[in-house]
C-alpha positions, -999 to +999 in steps of 0.1 A: -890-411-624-860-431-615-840-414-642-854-381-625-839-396-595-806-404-600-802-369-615-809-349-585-788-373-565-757-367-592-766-329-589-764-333-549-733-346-544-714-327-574-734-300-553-714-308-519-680-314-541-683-277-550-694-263-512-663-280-499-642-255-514-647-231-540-618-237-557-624-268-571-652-253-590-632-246-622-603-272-613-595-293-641-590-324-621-600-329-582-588-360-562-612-373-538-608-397-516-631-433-514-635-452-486-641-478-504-655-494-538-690-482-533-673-446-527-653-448-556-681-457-577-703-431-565-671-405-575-664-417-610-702-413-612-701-377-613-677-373-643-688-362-673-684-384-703-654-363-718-638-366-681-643-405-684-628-405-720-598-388-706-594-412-676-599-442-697-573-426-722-550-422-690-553-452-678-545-473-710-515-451-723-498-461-689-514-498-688-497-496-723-461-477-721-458-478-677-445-451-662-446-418-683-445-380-684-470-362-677-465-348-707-466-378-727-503-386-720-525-385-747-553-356-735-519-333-726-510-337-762-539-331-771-541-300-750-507-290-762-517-294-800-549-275-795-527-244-775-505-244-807-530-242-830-550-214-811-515-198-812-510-201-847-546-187-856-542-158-836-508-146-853-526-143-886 
């Protein structure tokens, strides 16, 4: 019942993320602001557990090497390497 619980909440609030613009629907990353920790909490919340990956990923390649490309980070490579590949099997 409590698991129940927390799900509709989740669903209701990614449910208002959507409504306030349609947009962000099929974004690959949104930036919302928190007005404080709770908030902020309550956002990371509603990523799914590849999205949190990715963050965590993020966050440790700059904890790691400071300030970097954009391209440098570890899911663009990733995304890059995957593109290239999707390129090459298509030629064939």
């Amino acid at each position: 019942m409590i698991i129940q619980k927390r799900k509709i909440e989740k669903d209701k609030k990614q449910q208002q993320i959507d409504n306030m613009n349609p947009k962000l629907k099929n974004a690959q990353e949104v930036f919302i602001m928190a007005n404080n920790v709770n908030e902020a909490e309550e956002i990371i919340s509603l990523n799914s557990p590849e999205s949190l990956n990715r963050m965590k990923s993020k966050i440790s390649h700059v904890q790691k090497f400071g300030q970097t490309e954009e391209s440098q980070l570890p899911d663009v490579q990733l995304d890059l390497r995957n593109q290239l590949n999707q390129q090459i099997k298509n030629r064939k």
